[in-house]
C-alpha positions in Angstrom: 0.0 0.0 0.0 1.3 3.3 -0.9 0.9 6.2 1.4 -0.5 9.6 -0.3 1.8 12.3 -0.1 -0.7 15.1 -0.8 -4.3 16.0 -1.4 -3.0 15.7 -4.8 -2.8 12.1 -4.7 -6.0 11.1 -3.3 -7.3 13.8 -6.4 -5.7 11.6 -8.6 -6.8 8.4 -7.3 -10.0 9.2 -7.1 -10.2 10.4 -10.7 -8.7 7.3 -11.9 -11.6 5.1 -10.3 -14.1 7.8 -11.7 -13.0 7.8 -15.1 -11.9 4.2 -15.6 -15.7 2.8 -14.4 -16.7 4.8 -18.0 -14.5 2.6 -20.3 -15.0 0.0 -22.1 -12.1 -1.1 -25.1 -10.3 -4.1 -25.3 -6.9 -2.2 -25.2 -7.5 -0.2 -21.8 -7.8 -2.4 -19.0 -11.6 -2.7 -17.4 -11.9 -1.4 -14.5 -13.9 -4.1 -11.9 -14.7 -1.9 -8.5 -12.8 0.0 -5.7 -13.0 0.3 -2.2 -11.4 1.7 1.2 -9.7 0.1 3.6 -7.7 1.3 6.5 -7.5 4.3 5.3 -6.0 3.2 2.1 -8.5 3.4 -1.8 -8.0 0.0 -3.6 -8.6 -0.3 -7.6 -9.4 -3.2 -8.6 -8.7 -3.7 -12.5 -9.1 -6.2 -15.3 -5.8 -8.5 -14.9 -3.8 -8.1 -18.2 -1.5 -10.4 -19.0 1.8 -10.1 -20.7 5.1 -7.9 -20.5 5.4 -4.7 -20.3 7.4 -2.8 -23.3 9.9 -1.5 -20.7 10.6 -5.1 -19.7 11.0 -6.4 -23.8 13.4 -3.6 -24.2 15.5 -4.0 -21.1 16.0 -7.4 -22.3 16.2 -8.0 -26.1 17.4 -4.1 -26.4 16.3 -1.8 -29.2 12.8 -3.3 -31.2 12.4 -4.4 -34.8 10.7 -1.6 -36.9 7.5 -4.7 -37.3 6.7 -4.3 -34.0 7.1 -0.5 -33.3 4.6 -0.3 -36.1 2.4 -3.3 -33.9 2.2 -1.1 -31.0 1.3 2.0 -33.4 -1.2 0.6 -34.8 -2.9 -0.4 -31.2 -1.5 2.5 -30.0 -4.0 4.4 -32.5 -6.9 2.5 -32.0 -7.0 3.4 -27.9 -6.0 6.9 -28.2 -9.2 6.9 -30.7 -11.8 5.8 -28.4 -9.6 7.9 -25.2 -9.7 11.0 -27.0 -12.9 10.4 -29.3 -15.4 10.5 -26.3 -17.4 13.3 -25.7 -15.0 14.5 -22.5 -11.7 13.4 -24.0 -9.8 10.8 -21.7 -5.8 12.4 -21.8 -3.6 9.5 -20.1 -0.6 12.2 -19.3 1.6 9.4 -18.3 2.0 7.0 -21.6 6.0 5.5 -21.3 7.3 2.3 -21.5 6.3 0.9 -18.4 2.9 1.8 -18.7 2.4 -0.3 -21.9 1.8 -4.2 -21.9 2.5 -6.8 -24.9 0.2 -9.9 -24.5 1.2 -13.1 -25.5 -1.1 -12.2 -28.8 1.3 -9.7 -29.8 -1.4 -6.5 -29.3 -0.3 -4.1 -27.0 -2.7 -2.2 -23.9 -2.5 0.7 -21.7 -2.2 0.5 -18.1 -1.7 2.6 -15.0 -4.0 5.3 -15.7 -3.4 7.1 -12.1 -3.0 10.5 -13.8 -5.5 10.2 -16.2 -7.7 13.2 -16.9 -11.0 14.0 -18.5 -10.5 17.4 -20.5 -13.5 19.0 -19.2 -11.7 18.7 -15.6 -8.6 20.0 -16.7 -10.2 24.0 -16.9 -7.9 26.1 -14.7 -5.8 23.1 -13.3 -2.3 23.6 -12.8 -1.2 20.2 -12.0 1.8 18.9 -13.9 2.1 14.8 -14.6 4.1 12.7 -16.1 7.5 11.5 -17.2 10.7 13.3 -18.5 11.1 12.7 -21.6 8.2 11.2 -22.4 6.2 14.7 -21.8 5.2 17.0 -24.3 6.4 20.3 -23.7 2.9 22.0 -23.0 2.7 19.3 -19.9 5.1 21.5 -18.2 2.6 24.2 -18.1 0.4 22.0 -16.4 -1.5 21.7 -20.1 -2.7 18.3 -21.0 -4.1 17.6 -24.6 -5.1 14.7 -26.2 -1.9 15.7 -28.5 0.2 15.1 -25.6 -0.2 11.3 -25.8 0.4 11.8 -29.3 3.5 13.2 -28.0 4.4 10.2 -25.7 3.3 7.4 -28.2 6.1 9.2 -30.6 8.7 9.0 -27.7 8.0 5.4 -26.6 7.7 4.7 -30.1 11.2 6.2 -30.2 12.9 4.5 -26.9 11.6 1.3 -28.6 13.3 1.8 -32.1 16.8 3.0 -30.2 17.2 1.2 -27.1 17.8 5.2 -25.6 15.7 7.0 -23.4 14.2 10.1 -25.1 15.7 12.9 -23.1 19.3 11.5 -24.1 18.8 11.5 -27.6 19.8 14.7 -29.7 17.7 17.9 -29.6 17.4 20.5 -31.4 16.0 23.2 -29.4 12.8 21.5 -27.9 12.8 19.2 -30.4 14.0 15.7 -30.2 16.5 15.2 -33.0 14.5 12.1 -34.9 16.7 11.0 -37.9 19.9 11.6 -35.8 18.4 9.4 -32.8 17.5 6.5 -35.8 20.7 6.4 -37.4 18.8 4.6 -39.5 17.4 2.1 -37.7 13.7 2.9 -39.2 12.5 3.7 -42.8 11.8 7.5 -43.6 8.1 6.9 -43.6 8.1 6.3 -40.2 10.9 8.3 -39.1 8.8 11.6 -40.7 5.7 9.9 -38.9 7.6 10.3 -35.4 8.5 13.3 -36.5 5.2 14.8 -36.8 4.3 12.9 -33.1 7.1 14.9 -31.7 6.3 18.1 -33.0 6.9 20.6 -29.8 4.5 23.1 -30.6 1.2 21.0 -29.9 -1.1 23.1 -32.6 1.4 21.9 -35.6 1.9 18.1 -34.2 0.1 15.1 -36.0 -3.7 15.4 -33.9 -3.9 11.7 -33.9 -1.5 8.5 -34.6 -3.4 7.7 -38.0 -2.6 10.9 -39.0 0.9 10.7 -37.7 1.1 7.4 -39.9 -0.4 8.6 -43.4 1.7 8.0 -45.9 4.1 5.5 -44.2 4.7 2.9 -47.5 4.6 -0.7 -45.1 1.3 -1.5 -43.7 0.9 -1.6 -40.1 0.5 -5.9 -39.1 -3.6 -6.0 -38.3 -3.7 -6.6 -34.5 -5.5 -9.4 -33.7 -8.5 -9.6 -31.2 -7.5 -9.8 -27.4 -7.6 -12.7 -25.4 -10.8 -13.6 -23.4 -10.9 -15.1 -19.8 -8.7 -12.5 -18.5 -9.2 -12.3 -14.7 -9.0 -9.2 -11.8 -6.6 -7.7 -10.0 -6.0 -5.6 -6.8 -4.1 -2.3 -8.0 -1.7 -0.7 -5.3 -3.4 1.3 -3.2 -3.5 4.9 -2.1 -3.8 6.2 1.5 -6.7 8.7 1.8 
């Protein structure tokens, strides 16, 4: 059980369980119940099973440009439904660790503990998320559905190098994509990154199909997830 550190993290939590009880996609997690106990709020999730994409790199190191273009593609299809409902869903925190490969090969979202719907966001201040993979405008406490466009691009990125984003070359505020690739990726989808990364969030690709138009290779058709998958007891927060 983890201990909240501020009102903040009780804001959070209890936004997580809020929003999560409205979703329903086979590549975000389905949220089951939550509950208090001893002072701590439990979450209890949809159990997904697989590897997380921090856990495939640590191990086999940088990612075939196939698969990359496997997690795009799934990648595309969440954000769609996240930021196609009527309030927008905005993860904020999309990184390696936060995204797991099932044994199918289709890849799902998890951790959504700094979600947050769009309508919410009006006047907030709070700033979530992870260096590196943050867009720039998360820094000013702004968070767009463009901004996991932002972090897809980067985890996209760590995937294809091996290399955390922050340490690759920048120009300015702008990750350096062709230098980072070295080419390790075609230039279809070394542009598509490119337009995910895009610092200025009014100029950056709105969506990962858009991103992805005009990339030559077809994105691998993700197949459908598994079924039987069973709950889970997320860590809890102190209230």
């Amino acid at each position: 059980v983890r201990g909240a550190r501020s009102w903040k993290d009780v804001e959070l939590a209890e936004r997580e369980a809020r929003v999560l009880a409205t979703l329903d996609h086979p590549l975000v997690p389905r949220y089951l119940e939550n509950f208090e106990e001893d002072g701590a709020l439990y979450l209890v999730m949809e159990r997904v099973e697989g590897e997380t994409l921090e856990a495939i790199r640590k191990r086999d190191g940088a990612l075939p440009e196939a698969e990359v273009r496997r997690f795009l593609a799934c990648a595309d299809r969440a954000l769609t439904y996240l930021h196609g409902r009527g309030s927008p869903v905005v993860h904020r925190d999309l990184k390696p660790s936060n995204v797991v490969r099932r044994p199918d090969g289709s890849y799902v979202f998890v951790d959504f503990g700094a979600v947050s719907e769009s309508l919410l966001r009006r006047g907030s201040s709070t700033i979530v998320g992870t260096m590196g993979y943050m867009a720039p405008e998360q820094f000013q406490g702004r968070a767009l559905p463009a901004s996991d466009v932002y972090a897809v691009g980067a985890t996209a990125l760590a995937a294809l190098t091996g290399v955390e984003p922050e340490t690759l070359p920048h120009k300015g505020l702008r990750v350096d994509v062709r230098a980072a690739l070295a080419g390790r990726a075609s230039p279809e989808l070394a542009a598509s990154l490119e337009r995910m990364l895009e610092p200025d969030p009014d100029l950056r690709a709105p969506s990962i199909g858009a991103a992805l138009e005009g990339v030559a290779a077809s994105v691998a058709s993700v197949p459908p997830p598994p079924q039987g998958t069973a709950p889970v007891v997320r860590a809890g927060r102190a209230l």
